[in-house]
N, C-alpha and C positions, 0 to 999 in steps of 0.2 A: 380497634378496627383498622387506625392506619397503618398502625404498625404490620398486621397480618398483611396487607394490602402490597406495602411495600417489599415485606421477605417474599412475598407470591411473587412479586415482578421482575427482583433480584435474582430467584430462582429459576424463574421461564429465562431469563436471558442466559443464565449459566449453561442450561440444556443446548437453547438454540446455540450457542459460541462453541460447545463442545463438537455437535453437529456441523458445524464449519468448519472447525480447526479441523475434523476426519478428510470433509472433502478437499478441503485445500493439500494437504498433507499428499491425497491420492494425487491431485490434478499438478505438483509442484514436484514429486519427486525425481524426472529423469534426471537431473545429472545435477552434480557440485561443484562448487568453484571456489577454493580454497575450503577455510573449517565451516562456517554455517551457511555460507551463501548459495542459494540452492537457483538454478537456472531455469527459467520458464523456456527460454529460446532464445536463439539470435533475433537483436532487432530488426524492426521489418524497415526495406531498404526502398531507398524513394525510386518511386517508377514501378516498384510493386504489387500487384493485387491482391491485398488479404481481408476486405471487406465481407468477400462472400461467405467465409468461414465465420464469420461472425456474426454475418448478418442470419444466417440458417439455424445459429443456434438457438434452442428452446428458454423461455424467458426463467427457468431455473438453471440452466449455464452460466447466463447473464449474469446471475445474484453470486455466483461463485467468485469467488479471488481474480487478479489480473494474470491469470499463468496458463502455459498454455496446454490447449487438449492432448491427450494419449491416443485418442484415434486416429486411426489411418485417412494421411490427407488423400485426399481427391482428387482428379488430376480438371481444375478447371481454370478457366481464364475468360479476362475482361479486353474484348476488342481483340481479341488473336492475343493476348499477352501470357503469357505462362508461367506461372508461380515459379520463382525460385526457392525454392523450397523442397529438399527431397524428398520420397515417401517413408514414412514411419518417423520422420523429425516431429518434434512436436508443433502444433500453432501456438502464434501469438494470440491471448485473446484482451478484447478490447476491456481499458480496467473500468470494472462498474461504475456509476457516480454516487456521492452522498451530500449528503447537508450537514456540514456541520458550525459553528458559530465563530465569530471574533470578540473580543472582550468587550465591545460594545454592544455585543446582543445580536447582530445583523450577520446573516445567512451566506453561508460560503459554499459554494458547492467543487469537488474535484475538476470538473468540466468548466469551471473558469480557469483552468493552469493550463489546457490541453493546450499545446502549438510551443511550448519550451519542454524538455524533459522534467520529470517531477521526481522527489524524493520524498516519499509516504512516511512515515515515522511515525508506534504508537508508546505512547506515555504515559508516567503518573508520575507524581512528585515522591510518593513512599516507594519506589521500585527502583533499588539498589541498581540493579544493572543496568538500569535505563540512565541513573543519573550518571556512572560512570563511563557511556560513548556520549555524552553529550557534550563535552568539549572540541570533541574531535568535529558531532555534527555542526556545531557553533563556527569553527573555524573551516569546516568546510563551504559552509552559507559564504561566510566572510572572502572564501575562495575563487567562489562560482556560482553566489547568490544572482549575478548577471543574467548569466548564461542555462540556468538551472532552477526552478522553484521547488523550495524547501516545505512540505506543511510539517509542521510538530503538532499533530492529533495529540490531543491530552483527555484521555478516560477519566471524564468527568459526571462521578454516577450523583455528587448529589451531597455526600454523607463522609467516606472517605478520602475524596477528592472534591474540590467547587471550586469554581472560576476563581472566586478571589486568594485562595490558597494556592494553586495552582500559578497562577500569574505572580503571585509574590515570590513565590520561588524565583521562578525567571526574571525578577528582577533583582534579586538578594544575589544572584549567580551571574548577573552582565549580561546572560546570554542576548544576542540579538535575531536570531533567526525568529519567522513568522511561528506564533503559536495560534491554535485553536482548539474547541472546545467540541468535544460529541456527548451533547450535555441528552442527547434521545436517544443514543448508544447506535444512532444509524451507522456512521463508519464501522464500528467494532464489527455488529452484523455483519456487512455487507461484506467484510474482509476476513471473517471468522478472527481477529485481532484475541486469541482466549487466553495468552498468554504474553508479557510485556518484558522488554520491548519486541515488537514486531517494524519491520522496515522493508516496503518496496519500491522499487525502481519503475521506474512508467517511462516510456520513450516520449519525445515530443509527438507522437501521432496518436497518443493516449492507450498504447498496449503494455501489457506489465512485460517486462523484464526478466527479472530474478527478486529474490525477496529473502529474507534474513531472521530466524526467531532467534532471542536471545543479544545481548549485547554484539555491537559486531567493534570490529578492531580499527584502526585506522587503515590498515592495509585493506580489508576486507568493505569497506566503507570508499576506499579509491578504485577498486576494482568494480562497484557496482557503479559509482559516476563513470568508469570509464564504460560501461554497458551504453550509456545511455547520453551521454555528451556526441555531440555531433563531432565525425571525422574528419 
């Protein structure tokens, strides 16, 4: 019985991430930046108003990825202020939040990183591709760990992956960048995460960026910190 229990649960999440990966794919594709780095939009610029775009959106928008809308922007403003922002460019939309764990068990949520730029990164210790940019992410921590907060989400279902396997890796490999654990598979959801590795960019005002499926390069990996590093 537990066993059916658990391929039932394994299965429903494979559905829902399939269902994510579609929309994110629709909401991410306007434009590329180099090979896999795919552009949600220009960062949103201080003295900007782009809360209203976000705040109108329907609480299934919200659950979407951090990338931004295909619909035609609006021409509004806050206090006489006026988007900079052409029409037909895409929005920035605000990155959703989740829960996910530190190796002590205690509760981390995205929206404790807001106010630095973020670097989302999703993981597993058997994912070839994953473990071959992770030098580059390691030394990029080590570069702009400052200035920059790094999470290394690790898809940890339980079975093929668990905290203590997971963490042993990272320590058998030096790496020092912060890792965590989506031991309720919240992050994966919430970012359609259905293939690894996945990596997005979050500006310090909490809007996604641009975002990456598949190993990214070191070039490709400096170009999305420079999205999102203050100028």
């Amino acid at each position: 019985m537990k066993g059916n229990k658990t391929f039932f649960v394994l299965a429903l999440v494979f559905v829902l991430l399939l269902g994510g990966a579609y929309a994110l794919y629709q909401r991410l594709s306007p434009g590329q930046a180099g090979d896999n780095l795919a552009i949600a939009g220009s960062s949103a610029q201080s003295g900007t108003d782009t809360s209203s775009s976000s705040t109108s959106q329907s609480d299934a928008d919200r659950s979407q990825s951090p990338s931004g809308s295909t619909g035609s922007q609006s021409e509004s403003s806050s206090a006489g202020t006026q988007s900079s922002q052409e029409e037909g460019e895409p929005e920035l939309t605000l990155a959703p939040d989740f829960t996910v764990y530190d190796k002590e068990g205690n509760e981390v949520h995205l929206s404790d990183f807001v106010g630095k730029p973020i670097v989302l990164n999703f993981w597993a210790s058997w994912c070839s591709p994953c473990k071959s940019e992770m030098p580059d992410f390691n030394q990029a921590y080590l570069d702009y760990g400052e200035e920059v907060n790094f999470l290394m989400v690790n898809m940890t279902d339980g079975s093929r992956e668990t905290v203590e396997s997971a963490s042993a890796f990272i320590e058998e490999q030096g790496y020092e960048f912060p890792v965590f654990y989506d031991t309720d598979y919240d992050a994966a959801l919430t970012y359609g995460a259905y293939a690894l590795p996945t990596t997005y960019f979050i500006d310090a005002e909490g809007y996604g960026v641009a975002w990456a499926q598949s190993a990214l390069s070191a070039e490709n990996l400096q170009k999305g910190l420079d999205m999102i590093l203050p100028q």
